[in-house]
SETORVO-835777 format. One record per residue: x, y, z of N, C-alpha, C in turn. Coordinates in nm, 4 decimals. Example, Ala and Ser with C-alpha at 12.3 -4.5 7.8 and 13.67 -1.06 7.14 Angstrom:
REM residues 2
1.3190  -0.5690  0.7800  1.2300  -0.4500  0.7800  1.3200  -0.3300  0.7800
1.2850  -0.2250  0.7080  1.3670  -0.1060  0.7140  1.2900  0.0030  0.7870
This chain:
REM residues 281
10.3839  8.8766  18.5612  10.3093  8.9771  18.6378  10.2234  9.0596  18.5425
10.0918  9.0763  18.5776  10.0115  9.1571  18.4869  10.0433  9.2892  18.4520
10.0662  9.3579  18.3954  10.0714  9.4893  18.3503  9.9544  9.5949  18.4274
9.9573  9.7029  18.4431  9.9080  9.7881  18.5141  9.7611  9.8041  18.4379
9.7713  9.8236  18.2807  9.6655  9.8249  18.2231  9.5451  9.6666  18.2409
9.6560  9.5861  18.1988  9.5920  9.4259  18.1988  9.4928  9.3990  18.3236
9.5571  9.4506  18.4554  9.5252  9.4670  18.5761  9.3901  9.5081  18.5836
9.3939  9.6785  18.5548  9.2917  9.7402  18.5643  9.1376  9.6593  18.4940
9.1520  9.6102  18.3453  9.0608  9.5468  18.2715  9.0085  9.4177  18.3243
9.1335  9.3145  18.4044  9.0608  9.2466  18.4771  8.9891  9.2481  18.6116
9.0288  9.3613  18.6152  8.9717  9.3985  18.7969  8.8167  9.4417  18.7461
8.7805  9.5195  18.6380  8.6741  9.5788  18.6134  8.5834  9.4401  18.5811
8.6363  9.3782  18.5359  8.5006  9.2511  18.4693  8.4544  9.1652  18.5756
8.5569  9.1092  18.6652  8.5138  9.0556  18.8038  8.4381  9.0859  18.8685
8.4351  9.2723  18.8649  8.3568  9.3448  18.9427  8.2191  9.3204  18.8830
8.2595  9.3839  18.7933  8.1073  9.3599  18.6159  8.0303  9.1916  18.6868
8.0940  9.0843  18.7025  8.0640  8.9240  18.6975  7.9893  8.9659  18.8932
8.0761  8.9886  18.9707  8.0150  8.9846  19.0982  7.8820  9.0384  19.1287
7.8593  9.1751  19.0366  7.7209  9.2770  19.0522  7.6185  9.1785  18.9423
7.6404  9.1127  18.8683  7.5342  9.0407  18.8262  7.4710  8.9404  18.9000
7.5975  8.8169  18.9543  7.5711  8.7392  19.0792  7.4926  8.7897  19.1847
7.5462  8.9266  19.2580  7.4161  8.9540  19.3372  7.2921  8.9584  19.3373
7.3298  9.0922  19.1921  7.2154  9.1437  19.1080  7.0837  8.9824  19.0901
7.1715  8.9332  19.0796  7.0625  8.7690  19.0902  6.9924  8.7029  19.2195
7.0899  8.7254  19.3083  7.0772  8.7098  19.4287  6.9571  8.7549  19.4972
6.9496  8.9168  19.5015  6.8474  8.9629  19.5525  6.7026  9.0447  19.4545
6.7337  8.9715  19.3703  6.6118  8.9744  19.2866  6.4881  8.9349  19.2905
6.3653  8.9892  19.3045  6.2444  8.9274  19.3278  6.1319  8.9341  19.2090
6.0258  8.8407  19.1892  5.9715  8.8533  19.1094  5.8344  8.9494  19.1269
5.8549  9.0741  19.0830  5.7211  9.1820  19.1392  5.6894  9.2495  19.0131
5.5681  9.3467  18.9837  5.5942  9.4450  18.9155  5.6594  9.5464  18.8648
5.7172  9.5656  18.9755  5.8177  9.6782  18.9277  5.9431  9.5807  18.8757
6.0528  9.7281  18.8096  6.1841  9.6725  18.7877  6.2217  9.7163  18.6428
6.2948  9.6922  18.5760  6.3468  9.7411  18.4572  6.2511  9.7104  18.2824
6.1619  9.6337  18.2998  6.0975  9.5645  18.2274  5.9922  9.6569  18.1589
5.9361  9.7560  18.2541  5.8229  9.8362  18.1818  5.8895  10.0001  18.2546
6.0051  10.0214  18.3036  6.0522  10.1128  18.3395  6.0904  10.2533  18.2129
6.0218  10.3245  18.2412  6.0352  10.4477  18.1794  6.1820  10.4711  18.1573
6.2446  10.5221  18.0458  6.4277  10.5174  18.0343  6.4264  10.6373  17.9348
6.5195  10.7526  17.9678  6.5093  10.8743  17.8837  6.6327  10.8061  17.8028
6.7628  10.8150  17.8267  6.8733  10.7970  17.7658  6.9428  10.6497  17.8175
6.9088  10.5526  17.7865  7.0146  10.4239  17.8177  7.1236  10.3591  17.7520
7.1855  10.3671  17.8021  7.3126  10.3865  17.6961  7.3587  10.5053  17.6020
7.3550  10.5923  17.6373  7.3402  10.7438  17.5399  7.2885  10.6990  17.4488
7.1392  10.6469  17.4204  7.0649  10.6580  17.3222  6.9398  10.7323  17.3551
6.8714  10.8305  17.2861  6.7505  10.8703  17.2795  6.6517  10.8174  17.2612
6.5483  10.8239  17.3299  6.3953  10.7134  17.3314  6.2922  10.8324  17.3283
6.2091  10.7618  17.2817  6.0638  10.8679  17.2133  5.9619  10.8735  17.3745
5.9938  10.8355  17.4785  5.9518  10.8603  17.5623  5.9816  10.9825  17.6823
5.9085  10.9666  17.7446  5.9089  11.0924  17.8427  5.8273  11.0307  18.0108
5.9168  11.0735  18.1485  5.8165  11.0268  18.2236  5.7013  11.0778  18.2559
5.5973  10.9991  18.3805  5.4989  11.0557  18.4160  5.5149  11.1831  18.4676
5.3904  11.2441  18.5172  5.4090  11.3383  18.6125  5.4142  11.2931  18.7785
5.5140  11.3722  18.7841  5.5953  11.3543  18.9507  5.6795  11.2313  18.9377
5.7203  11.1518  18.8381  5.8148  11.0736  18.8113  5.9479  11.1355  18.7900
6.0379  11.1099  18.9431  6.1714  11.1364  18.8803  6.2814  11.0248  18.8949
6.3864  11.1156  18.8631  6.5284  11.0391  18.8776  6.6790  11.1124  18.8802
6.7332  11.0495  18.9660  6.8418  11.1314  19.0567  6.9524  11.0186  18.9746
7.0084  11.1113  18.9185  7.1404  10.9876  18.8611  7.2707  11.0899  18.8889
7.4227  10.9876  18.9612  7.5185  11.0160  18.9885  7.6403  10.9444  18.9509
7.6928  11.0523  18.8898  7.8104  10.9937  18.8183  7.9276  10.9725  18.9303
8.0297  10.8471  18.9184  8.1122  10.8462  19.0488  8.2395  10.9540  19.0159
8.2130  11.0662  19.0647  8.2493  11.1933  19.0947  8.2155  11.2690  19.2410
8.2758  11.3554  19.2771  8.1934  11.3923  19.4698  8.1110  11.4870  19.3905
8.0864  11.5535  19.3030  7.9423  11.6760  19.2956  7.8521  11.5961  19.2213
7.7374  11.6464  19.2871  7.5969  11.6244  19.2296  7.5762  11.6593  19.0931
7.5235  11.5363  19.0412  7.5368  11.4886  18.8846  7.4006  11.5985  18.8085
7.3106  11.5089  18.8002  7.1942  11.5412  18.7361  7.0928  11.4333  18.7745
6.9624  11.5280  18.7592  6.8498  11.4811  18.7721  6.7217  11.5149  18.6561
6.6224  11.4450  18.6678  6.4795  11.4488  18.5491  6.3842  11.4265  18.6111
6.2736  11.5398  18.5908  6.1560  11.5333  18.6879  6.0550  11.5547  18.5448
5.9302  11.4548  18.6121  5.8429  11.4656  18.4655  5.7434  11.5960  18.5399
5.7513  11.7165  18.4900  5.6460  11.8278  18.5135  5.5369  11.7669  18.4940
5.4699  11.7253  18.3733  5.3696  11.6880  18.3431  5.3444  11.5663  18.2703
5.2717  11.4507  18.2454  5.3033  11.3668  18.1624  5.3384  11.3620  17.9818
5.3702  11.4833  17.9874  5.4005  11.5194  17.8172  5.5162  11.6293  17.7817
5.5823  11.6248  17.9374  5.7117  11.7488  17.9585  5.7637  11.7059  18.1125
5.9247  11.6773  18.0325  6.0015  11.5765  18.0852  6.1194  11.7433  18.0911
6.1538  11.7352  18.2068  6.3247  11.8348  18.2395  6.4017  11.7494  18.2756
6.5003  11.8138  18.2995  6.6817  11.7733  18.3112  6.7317  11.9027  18.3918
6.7841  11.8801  18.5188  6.8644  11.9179  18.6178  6.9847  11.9310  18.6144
7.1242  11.9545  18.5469  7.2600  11.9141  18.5361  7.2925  12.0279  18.6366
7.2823  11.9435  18.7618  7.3647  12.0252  18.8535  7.5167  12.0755  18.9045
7.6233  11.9448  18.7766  7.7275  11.9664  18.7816  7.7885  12.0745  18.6831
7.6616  12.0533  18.6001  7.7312  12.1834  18.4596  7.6976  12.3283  18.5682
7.5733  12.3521  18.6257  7.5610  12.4869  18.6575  7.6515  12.4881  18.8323
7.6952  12.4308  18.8476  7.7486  12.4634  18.9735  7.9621  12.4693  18.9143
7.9462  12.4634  18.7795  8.0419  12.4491  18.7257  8.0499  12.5867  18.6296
7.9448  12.6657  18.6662  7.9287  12.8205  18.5774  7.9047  12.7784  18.4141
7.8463  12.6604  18.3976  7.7501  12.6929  18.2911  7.5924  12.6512  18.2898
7.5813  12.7742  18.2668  7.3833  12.7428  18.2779  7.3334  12.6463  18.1376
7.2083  12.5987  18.1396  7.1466  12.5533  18.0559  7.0376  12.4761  18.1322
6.9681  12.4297  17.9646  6.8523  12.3398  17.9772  6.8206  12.2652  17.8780
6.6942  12.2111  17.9396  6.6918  12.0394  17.8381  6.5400  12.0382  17.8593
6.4591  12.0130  17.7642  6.3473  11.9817  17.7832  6.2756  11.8732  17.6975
6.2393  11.7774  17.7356  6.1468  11.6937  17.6188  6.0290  11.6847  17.6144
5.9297  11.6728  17.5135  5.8120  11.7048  17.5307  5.7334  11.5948  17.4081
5.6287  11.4863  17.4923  5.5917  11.4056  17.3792  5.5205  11.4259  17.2886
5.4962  11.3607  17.1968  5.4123  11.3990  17.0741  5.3032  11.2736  17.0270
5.3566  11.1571  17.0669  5.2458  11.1001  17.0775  5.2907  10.9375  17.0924
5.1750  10.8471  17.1759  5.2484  10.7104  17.2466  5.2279  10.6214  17.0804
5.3110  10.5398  17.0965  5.2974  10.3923  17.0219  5.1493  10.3546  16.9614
5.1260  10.3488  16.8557  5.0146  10.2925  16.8488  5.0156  10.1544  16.6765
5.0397  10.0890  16.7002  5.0769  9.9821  16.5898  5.1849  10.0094  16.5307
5.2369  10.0299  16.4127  5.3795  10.0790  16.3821  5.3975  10.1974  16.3983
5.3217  10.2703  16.4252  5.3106  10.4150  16.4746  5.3999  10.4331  16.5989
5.5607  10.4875  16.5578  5.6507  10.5028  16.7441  5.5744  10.5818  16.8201
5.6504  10.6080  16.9421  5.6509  10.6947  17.0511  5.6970  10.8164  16.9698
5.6583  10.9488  17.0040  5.7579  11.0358  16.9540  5.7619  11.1493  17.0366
5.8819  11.1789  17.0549  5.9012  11.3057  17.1132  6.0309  11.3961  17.0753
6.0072  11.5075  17.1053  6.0957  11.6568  17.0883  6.1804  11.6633  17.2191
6.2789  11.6868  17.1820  6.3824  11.7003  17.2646  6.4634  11.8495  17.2299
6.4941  11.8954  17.3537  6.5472  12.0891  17.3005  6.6935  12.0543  17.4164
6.7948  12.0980  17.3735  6.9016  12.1264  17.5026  7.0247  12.2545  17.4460
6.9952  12.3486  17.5805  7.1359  12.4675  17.4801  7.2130  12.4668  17.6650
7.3107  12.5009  17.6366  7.4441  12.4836  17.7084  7.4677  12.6772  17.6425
7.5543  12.7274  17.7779  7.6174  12.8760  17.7091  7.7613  12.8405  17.7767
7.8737  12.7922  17.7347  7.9952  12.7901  17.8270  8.0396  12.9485  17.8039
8.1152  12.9928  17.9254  8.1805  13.1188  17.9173  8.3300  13.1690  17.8861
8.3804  13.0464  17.9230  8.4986  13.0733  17.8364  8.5643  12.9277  17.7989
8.6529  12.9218  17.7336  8.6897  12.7915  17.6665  8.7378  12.6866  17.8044
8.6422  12.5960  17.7519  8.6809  12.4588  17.8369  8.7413  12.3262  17.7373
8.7912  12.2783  17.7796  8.8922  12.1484  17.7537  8.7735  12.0449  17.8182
8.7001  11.9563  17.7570  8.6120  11.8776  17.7955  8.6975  11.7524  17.7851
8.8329  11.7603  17.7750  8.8610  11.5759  17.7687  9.0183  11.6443  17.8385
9.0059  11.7531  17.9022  9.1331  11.7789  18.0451  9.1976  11.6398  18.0851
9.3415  11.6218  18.0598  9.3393  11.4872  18.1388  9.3802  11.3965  18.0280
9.3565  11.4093  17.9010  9.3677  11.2914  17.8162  9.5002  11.3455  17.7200
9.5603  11.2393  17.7146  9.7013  11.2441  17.6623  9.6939  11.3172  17.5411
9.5874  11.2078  17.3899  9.6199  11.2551  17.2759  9.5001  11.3493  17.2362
9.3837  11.3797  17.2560  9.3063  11.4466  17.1826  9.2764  11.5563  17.3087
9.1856  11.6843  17.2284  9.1362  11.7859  17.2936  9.0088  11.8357  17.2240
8.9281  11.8426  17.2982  8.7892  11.8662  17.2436  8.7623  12.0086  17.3520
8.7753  12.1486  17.2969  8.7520  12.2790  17.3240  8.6767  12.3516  17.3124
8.5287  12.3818  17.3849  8.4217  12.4413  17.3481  8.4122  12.5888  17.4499
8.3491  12.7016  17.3659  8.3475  12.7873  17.4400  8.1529  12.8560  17.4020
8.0922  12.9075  17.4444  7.9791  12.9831  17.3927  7.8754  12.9054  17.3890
7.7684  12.9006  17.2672  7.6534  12.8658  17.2948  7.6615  12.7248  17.2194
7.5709  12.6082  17.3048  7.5464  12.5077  17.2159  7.3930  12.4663  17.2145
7.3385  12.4264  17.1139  7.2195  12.3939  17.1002  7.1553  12.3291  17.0310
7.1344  12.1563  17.0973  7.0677  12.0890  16.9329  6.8625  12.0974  17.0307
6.8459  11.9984  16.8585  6.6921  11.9863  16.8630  6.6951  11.8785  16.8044
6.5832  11.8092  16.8370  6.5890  11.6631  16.7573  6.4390  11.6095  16.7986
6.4050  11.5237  16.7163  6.2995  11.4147  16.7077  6.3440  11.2829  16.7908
6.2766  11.2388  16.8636  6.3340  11.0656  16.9101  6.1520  10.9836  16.9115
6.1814  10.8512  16.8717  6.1030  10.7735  16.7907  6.1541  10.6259  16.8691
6.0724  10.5998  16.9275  6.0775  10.4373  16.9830  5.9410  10.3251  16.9666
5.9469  10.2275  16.9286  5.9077  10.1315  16.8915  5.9156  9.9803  17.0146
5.8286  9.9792  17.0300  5.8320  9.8540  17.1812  5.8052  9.7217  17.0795
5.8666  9.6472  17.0593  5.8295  9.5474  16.9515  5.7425  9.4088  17.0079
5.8112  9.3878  17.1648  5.7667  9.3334  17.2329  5.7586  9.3710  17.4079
5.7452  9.2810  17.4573  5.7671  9.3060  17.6385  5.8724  9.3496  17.6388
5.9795  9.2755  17.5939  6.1208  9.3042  17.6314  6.1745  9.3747  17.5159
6.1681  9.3690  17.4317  6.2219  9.4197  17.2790  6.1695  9.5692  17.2420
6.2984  9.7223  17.2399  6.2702  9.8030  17.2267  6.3655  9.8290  17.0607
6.2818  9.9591  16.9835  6.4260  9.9959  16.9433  6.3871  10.1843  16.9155
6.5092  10.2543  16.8660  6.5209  10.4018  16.9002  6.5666  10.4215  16.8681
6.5063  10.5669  16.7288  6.6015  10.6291  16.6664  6.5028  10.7796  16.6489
6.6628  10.8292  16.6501  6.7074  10.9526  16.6930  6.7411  11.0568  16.5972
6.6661  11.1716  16.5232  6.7443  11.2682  16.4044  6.7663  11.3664  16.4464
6.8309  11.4370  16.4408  6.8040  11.6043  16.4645  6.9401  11.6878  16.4178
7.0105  11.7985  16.4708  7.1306  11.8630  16.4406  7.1479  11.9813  16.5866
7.2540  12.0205  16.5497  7.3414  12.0882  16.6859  7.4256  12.1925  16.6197
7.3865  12.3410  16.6629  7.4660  12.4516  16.6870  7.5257  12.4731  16.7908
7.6631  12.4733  16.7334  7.7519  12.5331  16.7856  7.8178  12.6715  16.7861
7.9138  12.7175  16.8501  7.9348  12.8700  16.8109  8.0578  12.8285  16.8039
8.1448  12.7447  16.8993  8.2882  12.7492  16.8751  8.3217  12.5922  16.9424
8.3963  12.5093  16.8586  8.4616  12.4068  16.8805  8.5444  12.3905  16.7916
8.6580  12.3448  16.8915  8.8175  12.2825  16.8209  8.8311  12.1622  16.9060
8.8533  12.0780  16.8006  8.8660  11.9121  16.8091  8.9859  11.8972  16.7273
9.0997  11.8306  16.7709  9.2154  11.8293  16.7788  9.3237  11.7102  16.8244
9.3838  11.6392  16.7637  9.4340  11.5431  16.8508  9.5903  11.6442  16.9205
9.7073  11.5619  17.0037  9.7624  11.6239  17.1066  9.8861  11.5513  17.0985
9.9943  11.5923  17.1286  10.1461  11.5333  17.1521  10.1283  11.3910  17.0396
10.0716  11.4309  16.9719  10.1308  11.3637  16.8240  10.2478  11.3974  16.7463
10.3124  11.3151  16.6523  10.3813  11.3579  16.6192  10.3226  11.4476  16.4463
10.2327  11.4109  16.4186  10.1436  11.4682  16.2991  9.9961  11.5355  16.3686
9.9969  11.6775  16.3140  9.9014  11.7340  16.3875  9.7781  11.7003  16.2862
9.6122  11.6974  16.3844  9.5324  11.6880  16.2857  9.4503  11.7133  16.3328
9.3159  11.8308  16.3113  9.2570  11.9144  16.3851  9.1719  11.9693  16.3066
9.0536  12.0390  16.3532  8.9532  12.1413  16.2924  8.9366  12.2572  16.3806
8.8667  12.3671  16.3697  8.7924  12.4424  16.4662  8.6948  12.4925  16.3667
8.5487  12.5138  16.4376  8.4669  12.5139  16.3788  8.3581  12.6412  16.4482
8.3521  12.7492  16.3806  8.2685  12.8709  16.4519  8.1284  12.8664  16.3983
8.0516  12.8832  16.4473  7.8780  12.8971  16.4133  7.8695  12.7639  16.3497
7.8927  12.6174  16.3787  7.8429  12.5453  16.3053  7.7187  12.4555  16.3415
7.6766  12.4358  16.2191  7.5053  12.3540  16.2370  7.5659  12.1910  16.1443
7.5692  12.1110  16.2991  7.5959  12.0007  16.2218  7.4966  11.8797  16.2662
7.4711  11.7959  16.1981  7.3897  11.6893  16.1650  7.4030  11.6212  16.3272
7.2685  11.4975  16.3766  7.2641  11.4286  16.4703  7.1833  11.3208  16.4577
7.2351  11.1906  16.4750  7.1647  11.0963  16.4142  7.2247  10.9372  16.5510
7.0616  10.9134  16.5904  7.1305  10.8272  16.6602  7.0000  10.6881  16.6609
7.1120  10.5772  16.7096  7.0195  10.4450  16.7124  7.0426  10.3600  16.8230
6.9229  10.3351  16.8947  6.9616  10.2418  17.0055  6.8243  10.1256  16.9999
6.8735  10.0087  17.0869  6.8689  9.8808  17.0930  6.8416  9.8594  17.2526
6.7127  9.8119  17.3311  6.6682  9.7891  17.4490  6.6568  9.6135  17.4316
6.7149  9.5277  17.5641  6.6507  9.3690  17.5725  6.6528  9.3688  17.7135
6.5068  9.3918  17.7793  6.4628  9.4415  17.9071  6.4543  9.2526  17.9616
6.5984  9.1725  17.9840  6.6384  9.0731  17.9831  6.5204  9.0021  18.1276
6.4968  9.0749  18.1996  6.4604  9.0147  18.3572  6.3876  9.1736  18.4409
6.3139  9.1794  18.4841  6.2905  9.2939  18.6082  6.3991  9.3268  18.6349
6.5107  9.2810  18.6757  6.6228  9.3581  18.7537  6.7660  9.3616  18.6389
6.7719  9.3153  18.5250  6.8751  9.3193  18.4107  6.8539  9.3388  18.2985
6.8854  9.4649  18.2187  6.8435  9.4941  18.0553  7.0076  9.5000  18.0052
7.0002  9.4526  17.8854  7.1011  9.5073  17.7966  7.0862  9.6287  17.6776
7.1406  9.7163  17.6719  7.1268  9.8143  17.5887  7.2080  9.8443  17.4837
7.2340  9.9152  17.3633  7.3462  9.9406  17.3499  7.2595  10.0989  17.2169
7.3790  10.1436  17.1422  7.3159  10.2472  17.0856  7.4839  10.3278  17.0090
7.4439  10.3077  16.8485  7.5083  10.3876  16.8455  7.4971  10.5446  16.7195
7.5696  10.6497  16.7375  7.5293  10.7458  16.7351  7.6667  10.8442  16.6297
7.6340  10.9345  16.5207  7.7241  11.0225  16.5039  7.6574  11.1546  16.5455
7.7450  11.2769  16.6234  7.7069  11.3545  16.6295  7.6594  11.3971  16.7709
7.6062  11.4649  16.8403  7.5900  11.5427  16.9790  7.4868  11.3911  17.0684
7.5543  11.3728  17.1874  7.5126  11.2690  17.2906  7.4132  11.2846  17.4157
7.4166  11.2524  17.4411  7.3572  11.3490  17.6066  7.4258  11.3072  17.7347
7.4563  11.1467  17.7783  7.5046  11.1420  17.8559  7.6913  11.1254  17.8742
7.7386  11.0963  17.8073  7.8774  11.0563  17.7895  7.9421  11.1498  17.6779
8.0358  11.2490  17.7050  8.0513  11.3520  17.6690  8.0057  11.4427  17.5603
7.8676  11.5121  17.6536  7.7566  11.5529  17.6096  7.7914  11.6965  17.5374
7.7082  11.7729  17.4514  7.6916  11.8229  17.3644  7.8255  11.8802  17.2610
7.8741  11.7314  17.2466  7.9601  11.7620  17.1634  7.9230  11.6989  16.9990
7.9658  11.7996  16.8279  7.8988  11.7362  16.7691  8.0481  11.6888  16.6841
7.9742  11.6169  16.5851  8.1106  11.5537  16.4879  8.1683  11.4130  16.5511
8.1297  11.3892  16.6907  8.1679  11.3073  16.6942  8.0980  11.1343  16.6743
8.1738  10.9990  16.6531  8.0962  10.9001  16.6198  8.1068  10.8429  16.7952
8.0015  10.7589  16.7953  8.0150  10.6981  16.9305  7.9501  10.5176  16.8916
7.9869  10.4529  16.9895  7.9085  10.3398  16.9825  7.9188  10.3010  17.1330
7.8240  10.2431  17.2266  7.7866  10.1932  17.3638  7.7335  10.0848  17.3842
7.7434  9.9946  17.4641  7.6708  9.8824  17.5102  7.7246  9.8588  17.6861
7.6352  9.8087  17.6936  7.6512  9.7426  17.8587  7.5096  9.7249  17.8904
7.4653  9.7470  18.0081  7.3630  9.6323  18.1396  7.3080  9.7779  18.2286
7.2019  9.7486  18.2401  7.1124  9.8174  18.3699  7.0768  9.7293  18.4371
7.1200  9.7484  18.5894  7.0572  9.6581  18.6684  6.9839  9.7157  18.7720
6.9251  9.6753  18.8490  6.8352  9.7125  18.9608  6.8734  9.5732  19.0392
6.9586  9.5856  19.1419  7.0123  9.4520  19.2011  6.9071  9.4479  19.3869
6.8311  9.5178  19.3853  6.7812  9.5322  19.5296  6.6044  9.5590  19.5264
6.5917  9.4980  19.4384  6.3902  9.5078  19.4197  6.3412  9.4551  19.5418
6.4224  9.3359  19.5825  6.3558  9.3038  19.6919  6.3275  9.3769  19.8360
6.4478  9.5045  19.8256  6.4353  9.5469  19.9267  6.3115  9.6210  19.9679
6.2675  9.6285  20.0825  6.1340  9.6715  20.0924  6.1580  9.8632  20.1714
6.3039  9.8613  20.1651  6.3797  9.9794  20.1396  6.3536  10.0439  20.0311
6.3031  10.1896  20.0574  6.3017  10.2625  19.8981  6.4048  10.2579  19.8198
6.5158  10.3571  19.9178  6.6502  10.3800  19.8713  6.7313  10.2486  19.8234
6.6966  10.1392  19.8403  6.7446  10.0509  19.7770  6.6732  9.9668  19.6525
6.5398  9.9850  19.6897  6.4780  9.9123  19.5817  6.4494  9.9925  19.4648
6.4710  10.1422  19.5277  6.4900  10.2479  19.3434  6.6140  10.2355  19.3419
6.7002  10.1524  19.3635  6.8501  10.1900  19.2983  6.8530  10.1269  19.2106
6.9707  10.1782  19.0857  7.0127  10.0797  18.9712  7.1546  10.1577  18.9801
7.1934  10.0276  18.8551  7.3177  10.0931  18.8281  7.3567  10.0637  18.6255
7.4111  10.1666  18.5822  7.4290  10.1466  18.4404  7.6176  10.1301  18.4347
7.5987  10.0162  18.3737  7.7175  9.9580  18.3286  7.7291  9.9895  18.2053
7.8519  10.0581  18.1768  7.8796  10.1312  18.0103  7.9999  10.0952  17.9447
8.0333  9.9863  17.8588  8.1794  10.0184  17.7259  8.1141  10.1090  17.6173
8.2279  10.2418  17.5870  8.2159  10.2920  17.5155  8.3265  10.3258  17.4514
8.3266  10.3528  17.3336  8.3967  10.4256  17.2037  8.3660  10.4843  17.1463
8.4608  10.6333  17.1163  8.4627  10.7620  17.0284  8.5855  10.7686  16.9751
8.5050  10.8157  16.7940  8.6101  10.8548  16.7299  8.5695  10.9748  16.6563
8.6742  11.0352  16.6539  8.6689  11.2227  16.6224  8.7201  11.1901  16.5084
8.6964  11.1986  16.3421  8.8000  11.2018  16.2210  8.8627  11.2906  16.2127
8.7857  11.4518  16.2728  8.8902  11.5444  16.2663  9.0526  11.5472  16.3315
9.0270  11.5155  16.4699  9.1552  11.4742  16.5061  9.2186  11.3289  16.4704
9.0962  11.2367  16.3948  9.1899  11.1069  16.3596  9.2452  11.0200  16.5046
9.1389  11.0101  16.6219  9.1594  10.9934  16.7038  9.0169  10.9086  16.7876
9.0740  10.7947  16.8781  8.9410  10.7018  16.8875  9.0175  10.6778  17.0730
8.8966  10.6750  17.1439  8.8575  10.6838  17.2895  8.7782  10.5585  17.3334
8.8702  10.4487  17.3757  8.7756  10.3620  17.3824  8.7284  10.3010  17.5365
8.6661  10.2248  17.6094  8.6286  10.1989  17.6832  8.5951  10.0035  17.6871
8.6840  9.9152  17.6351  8.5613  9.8146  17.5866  8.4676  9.7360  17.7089
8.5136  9.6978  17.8525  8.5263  9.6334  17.9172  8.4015  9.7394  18.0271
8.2869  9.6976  18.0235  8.1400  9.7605  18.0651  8.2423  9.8082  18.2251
8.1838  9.9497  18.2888  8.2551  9.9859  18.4129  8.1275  10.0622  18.4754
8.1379  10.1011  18.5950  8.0487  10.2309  18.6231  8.0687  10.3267  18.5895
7.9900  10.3916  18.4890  7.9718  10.4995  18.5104  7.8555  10.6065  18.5650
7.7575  10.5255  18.6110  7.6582  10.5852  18.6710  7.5609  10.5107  18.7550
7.5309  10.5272  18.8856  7.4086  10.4819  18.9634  7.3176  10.5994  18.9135
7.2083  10.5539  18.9585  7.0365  10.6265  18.9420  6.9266  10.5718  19.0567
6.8478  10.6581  19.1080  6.7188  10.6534  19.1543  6.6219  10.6779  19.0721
6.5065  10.6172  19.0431  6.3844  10.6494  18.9876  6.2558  10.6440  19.0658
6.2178  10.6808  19.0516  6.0869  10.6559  19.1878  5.9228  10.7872  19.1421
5.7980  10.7702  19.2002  5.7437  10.8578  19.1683  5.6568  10.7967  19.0072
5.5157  10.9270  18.9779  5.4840  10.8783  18.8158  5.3353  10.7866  18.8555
């Protein structure tokens, strides 16, 4: 009999194998689709792009509150909506703003700003046996992101910048050896790299990996290492349905490891963690 864990990992890949099968199924060959699709963060990696104006996107994490959204103000100033952080009593913002498109080895480049104020100490990994990641006050990185289209399908993206913090304790938990930091006013380093293969209109593979503050998968935290891969799909182009033919969905394995707590979070087996609408631009 399978084990409860064994279970879970094979239930997820079947699922993973069935959404591609469709994803094939109702695929059509058009312009649109994932291939020349504007992408701020895929795979928590940073891209030197930004959308059009009136180009947005409604992305929901499978949770019941409303996730976040990105509306391009203008074609050179891109926002971020996190409607779960402020309906969760912490305000903030995110803004990216380009600097200039691709032009021979010359990347994409753009500025990226995001500060977070939490009000009193939150437990961002509530729920997890061995580690605790505890932030309270202001956070705030800045960074450069730089993308390179090598071909149709062939992207790549990298990412520098650094992140203030005012207060984090990273910590592992019901260990039997404790091993931990806390860290007040710190300015620490952010450095990230990602990898686009815009496989078909309706299937890309991504992956990206990163030390230091993320954006989508437990976001503005710094110190930590991450690595991601999985699939964007858009399984319903054909539909002549909006709501279906802007849908996608991002399939994510991920892993984090904190050295301070000496502690690693892994994910390997690609799952949902997020649908998206894009539409507009």
């Amino acid at each position: 009999m399978l084990s409860k864990k064994l279970f879970f990992k094979v239930s997820r890949l079947v699922v993973f194998l069935l959404i591609l099968l469709i994803s094939g199924i109702f695929a059509q060959e058009t312009d649109l689709g994932l291939i020349n699709e504007n992408m701020l963060h895929p795979l928590d990696s940073f891209t030197g792009y930004t959308f059009n104006k009136g180009e947005w996107a409604y992305n929901q994490a499978i949770t019941p509150c409303p996730s976040w959204a990105c509306w391009g103000i203008t074609d050179w100033l891109t926002t971020e909506f996190d409607f779960e952080c402020w309906l969760g009593g912490v305000p903030g913002f995110n803004f990216r703003f380009a600097l200039s498109k691709q032009h021979g080895i010359h990347p994409a480049l753009a500025y990226e700003t995001m500060f977070q104020y939490i009000f009193k100490e939150i437990n961002l990994l509530e729920g997890y046996d061995s580690l605790r990641v505890v932030r309270k006050g202001s956070s705030w990185y800045n960074r450069i992101n730089a993308s390179w289209r090598l071909s149709e399908q062939i992207r790549l993206h990298l990412s520098l910048g650094s992140t203030y913090a005012k207060s984090i304790l990273i910590e592992n938990y019901n260990r039997p050896e404790y091993s931990g930091k806390y860290y007040k006013e710190l300015l620490s380093p952010d450095l990230s790299l990602g990898f686009d293969w815009r496989i078909a209109k309706w299937l890309s593979f991504h992956s990206a990996g990163s030390y230091g503050t993320t954006f989508i998968y437990l976001d503005n935290v710094p110190r930590k290492y991450q690595f991601t891969y999985g699939f964007r799909i858009a399984p319903f182009l054909k539909s002549q349905w909006s709501i279906l033919g802007n849908f996608r969905v991002e399939l994510s394995s991920i892993f984090f490891y904190f050295p301070e707590a000496k502690e690693t979070v892994s994910m390997p087996i690609p799952i949902f963690p997020y649908f998206y609408w894009q539409w507009g631009g």
